[in-house]
FIKOLZA-1660 file (N, C-alpha, C; in steps of 0.1 Angstrom, whole numbers, plus 5000, padded with zeros to 4 digits):
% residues 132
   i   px   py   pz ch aa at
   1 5008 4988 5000  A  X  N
   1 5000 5000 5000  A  X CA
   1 5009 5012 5000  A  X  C
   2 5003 5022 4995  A  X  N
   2 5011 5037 4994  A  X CA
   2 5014 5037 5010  A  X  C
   3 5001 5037 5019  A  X  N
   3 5006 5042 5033  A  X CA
   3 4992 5035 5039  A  X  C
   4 4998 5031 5056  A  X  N
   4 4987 5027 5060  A  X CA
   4 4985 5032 5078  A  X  C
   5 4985 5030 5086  A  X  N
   5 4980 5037 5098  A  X CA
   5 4983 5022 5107  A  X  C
   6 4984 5022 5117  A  X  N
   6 4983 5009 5132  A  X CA
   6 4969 5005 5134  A  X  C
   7 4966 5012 5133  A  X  N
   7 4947 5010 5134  A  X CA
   7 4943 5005 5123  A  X  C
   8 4946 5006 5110  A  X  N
   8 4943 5003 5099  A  X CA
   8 4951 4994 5089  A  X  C
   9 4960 4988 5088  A  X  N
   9 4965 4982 5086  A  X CA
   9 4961 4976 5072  A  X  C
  10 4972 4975 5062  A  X  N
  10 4966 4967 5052  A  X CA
  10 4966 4955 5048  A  X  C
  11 4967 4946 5060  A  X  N
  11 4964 4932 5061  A  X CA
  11 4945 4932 5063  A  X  C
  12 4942 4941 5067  A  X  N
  12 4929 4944 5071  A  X CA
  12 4921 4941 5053  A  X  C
  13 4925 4943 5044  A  X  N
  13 4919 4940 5030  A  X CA
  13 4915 4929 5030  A  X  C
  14 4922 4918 5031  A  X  N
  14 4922 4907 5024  A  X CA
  14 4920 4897 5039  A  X  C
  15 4914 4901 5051  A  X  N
  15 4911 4894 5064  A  X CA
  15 4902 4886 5062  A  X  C
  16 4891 4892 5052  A  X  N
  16 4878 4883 5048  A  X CA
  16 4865 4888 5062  A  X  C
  17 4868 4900 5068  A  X  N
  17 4859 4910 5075  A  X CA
  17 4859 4924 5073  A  X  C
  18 4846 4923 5072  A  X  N
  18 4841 4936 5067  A  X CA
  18 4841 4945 5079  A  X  C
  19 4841 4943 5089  A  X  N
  19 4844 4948 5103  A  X CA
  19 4858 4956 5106  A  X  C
  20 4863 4949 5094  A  X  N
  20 4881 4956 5098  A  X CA
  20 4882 4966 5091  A  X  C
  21 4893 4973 5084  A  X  N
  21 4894 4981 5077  A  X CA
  21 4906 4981 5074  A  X  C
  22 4913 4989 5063  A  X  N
  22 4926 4993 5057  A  X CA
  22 4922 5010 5065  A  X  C
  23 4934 5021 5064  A  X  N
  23 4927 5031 5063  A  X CA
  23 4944 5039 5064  A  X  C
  24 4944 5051 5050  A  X  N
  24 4960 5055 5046  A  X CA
  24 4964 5065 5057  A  X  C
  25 4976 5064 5057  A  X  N
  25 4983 5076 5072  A  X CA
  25 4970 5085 5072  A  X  C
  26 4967 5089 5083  A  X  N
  26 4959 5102 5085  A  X CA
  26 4963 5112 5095  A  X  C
  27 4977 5105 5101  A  X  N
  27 4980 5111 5112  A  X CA
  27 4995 5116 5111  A  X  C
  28 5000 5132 5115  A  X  N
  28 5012 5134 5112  A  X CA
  28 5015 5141 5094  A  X  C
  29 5023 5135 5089  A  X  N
  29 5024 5141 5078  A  X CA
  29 5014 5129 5066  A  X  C
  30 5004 5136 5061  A  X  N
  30 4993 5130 5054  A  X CA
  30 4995 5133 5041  A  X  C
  31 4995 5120 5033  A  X  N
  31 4994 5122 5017  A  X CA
  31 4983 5121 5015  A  X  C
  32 4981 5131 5003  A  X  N
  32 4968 5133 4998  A  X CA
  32 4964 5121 4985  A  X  C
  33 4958 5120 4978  A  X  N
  33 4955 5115 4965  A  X CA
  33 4962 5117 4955  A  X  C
  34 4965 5102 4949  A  X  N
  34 4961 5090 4946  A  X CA
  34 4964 5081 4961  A  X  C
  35 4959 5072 4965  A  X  N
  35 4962 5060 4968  A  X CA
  35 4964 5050 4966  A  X  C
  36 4974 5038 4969  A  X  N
  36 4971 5023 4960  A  X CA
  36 4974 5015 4967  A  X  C
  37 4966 5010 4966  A  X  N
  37 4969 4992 4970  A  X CA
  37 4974 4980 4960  A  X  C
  38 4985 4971 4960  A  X  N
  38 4988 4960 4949  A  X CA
  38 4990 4949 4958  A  X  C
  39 4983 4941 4946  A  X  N
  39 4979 4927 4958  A  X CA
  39 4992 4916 4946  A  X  C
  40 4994 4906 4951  A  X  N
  40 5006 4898 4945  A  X CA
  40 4997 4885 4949  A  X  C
  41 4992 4883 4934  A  X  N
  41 4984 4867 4933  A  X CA
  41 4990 4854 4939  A  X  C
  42 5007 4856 4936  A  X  N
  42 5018 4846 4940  A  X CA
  42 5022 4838 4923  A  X  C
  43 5011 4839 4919  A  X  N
  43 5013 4829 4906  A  X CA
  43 5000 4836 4896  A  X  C
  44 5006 4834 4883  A  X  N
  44 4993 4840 4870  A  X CA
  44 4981 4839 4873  A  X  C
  45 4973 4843 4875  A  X  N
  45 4956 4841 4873  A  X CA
  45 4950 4845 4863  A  X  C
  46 4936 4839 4857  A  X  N
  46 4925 4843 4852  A  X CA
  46 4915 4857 4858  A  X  C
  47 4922 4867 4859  A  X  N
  47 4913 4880 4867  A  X CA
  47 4902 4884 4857  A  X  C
  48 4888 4882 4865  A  X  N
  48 4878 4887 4854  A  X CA
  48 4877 4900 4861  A  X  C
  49 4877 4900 4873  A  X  N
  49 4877 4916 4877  A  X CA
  49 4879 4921 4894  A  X  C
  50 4876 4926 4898  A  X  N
  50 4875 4931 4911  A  X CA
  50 4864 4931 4920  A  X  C
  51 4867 4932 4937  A  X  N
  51 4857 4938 4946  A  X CA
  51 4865 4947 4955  A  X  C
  52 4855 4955 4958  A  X  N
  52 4859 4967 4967  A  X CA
  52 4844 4966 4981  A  X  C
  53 4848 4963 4989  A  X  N
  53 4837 4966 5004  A  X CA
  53 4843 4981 5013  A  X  C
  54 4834 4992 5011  A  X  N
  54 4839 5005 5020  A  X CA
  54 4839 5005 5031  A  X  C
  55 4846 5009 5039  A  X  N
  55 4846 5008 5051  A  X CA
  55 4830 5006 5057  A  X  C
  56 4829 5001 5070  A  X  N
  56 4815 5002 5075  A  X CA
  56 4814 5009 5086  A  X  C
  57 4804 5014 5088  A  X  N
  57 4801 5022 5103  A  X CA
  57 4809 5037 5101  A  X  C
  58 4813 5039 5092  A  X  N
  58 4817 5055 5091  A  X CA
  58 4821 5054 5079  A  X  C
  59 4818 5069 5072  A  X  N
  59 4818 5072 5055  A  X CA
  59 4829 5077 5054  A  X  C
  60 4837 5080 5065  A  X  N
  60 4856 5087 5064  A  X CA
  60 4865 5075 5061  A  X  C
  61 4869 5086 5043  A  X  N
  61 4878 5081 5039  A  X CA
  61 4873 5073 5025  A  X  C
  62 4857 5066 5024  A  X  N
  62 4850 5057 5010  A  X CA
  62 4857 5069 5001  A  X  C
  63 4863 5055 4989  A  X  N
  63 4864 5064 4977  A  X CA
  63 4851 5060 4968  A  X  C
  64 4857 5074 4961  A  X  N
  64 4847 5072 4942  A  X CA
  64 4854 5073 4933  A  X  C
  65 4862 5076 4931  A  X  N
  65 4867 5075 4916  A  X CA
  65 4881 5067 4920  A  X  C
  66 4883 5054 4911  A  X  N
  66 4895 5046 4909  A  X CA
  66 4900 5043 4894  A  X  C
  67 4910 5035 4897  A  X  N
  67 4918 5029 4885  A  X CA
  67 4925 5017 4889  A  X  C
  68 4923 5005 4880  A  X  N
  68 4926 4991 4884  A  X CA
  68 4937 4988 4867  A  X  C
  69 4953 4980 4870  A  X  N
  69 4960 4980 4866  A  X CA
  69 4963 4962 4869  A  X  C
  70 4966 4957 4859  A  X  N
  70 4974 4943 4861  A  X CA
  70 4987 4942 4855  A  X  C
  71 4995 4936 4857  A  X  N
  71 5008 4933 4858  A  X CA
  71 5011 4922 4857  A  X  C
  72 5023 4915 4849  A  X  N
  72 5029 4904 4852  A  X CA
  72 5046 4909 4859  A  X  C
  73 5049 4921 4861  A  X  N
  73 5056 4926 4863  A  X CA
  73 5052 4938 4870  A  X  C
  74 5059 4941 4887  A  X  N
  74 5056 4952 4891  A  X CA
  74 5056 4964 4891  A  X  C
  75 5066 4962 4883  A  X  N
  75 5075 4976 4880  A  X CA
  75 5068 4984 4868  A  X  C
  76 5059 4974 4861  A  X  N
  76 5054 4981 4844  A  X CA
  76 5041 4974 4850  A  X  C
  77 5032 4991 4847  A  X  N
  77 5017 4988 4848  A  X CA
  77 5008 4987 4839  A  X  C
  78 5018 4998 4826  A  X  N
  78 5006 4998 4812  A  X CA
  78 4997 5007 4815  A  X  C
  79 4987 5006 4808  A  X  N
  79 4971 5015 4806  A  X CA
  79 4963 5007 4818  A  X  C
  80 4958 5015 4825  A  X  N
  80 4945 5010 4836  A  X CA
  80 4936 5001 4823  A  X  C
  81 4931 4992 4833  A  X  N
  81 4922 4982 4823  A  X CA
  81 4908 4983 4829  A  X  C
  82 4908 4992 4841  A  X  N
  82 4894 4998 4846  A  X CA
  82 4897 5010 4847  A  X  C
  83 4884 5016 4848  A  X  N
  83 4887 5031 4853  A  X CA
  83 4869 5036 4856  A  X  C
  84 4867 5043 4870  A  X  N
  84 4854 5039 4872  A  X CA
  84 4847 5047 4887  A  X  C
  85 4835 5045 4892  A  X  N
  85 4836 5055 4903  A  X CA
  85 4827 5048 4908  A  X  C
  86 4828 5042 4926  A  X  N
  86 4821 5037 4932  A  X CA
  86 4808 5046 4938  A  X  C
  87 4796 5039 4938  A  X  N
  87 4784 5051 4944  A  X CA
  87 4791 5048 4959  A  X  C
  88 4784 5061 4964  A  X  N
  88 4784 5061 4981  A  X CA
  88 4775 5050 4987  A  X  C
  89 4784 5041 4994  A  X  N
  89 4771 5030 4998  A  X CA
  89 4781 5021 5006  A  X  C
  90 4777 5010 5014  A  X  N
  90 4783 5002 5024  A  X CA
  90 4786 4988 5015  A  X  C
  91 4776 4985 5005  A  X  N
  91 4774 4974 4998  A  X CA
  91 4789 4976 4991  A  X  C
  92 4793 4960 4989  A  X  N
  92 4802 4956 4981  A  X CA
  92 4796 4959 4966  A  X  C
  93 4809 4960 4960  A  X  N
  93 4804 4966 4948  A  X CA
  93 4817 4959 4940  A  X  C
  94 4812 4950 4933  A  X  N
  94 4822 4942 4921  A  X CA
  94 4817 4951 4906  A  X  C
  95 4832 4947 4901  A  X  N
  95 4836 4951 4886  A  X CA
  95 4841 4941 4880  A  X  C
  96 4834 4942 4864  A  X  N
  96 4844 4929 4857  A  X CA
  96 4848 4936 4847  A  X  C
  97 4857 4937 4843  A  X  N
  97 4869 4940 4832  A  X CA
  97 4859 4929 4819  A  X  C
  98 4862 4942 4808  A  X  N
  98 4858 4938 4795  A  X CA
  98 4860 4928 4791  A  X  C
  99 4873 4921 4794  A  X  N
  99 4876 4905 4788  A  X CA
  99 4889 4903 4804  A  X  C
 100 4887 4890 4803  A  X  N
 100 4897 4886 4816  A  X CA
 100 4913 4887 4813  A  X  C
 101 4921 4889 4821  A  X  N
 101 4934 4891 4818  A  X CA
 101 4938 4881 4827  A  X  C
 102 4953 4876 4823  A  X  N
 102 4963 4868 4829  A  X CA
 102 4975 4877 4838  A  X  C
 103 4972 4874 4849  A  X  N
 103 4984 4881 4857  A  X CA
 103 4986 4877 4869  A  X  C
 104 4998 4883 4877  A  X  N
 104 5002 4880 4889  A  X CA
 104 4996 4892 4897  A  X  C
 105 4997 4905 4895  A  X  N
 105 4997 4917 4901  A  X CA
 105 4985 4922 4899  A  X  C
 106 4977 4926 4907  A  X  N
 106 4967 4933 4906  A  X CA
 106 4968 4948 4911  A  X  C
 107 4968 4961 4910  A  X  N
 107 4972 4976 4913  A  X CA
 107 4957 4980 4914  A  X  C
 108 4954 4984 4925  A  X  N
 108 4941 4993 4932  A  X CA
 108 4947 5009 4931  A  X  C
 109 4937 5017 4923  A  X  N
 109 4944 5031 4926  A  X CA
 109 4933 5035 4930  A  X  C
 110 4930 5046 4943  A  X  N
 110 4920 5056 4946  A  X CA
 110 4923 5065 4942  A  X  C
 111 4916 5071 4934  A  X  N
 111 4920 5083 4927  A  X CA
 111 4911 5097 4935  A  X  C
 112 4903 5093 4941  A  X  N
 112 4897 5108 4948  A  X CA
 112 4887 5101 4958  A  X  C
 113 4882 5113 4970  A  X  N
 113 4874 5101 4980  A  X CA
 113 4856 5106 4975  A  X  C
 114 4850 5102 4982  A  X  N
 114 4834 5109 4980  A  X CA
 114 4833 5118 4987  A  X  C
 115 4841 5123 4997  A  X  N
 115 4844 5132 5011  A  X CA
 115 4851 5140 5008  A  X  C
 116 4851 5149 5001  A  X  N
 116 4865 5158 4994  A  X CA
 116 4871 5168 5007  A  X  C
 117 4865 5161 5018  A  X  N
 117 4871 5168 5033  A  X CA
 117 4884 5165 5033  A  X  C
 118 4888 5156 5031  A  X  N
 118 4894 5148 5039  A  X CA
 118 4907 5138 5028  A  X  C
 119 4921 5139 5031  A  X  N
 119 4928 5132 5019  A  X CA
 119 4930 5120 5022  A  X  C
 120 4921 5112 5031  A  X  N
 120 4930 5097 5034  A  X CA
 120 4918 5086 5027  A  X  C
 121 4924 5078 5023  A  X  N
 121 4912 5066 5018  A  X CA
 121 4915 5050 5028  A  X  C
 122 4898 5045 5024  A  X  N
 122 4900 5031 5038  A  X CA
 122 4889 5021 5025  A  X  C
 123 4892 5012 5032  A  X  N
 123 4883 4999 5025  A  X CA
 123 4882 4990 5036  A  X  C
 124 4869 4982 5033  A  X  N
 124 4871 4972 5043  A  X CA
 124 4876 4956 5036  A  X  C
 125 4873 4955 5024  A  X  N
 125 4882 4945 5023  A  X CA
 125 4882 4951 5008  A  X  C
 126 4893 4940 4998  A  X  N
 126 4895 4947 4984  A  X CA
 126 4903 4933 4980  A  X  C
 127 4895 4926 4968  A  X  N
 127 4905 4915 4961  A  X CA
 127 4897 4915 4949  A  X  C
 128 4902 4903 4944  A  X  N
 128 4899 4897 4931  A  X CA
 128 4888 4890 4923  A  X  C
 129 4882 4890 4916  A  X  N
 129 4871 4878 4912  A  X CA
 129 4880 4875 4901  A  X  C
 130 4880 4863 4902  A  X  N
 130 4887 4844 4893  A  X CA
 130 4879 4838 4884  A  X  C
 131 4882 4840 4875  A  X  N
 131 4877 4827 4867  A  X CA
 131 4876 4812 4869  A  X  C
 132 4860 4807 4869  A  X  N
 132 4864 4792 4881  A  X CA
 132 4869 4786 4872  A  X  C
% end
């Protein structure tokens, strides 16, 4: 992750509870937008697309506007193969990419929050949808 907080942690993504959260430095010297998260499959997959669950119990921090990048290499991201804006809402919200890609690297970018208060972004969890 770009940056993440003790409270928030970005092991908190991928917990498989929506109760947790990720949530970027907010304290101290704070980066503003973009934000990213990149997840490492371990090995090539079938990615038909993504999920994103916003934080719950508080709207500080849900983004709307993203960009989703895959990789077989971390270093080279290429053209976003999403690009897209989540409504304000608690519901999980999946995306599928126009055709499925093969890769290791998946790249989560928040590109701006729904809260234009405030520069930090949070999720309660964030992964992949697989081709069975």
């Amino acid at each position: 992750v770009s940056s993440d907080e003790s409270d928030g942690p970005a092991a908190n993504l991928v917990d498989g509870n929506n109760g947790t959260y990720w949530h970027s430095k907010w304290q101290g010297d704070v980066p503003g937008y973009p934000h990213e998260v990149q997840i490492d499959l371990g090995s090539k997959k079938a990615v038909k697309g993504f999920y994103y669950v916003p934080r719950q119990g508080s709207a500080n921090g849900r983004i709307k506007e993203y960009e989703i990048y895959v990789s077989n290499n971390p270093e080279k991201w290429g053209r976003a193969v999403k690009v897209g804006s989540f409504p304000q809402t608690t519901d999980k919200v999946e995306e599928l990419f126009a055709r499925k890609k093969r890769c290791r690297y998946v790249r989560f970018v928040a590109v701006s929050p729904q809260d234009t208060t405030h520069p930090w972004a949070t999720a309660a969890e964030l992964g992949v949808v697989l081709e069975n």
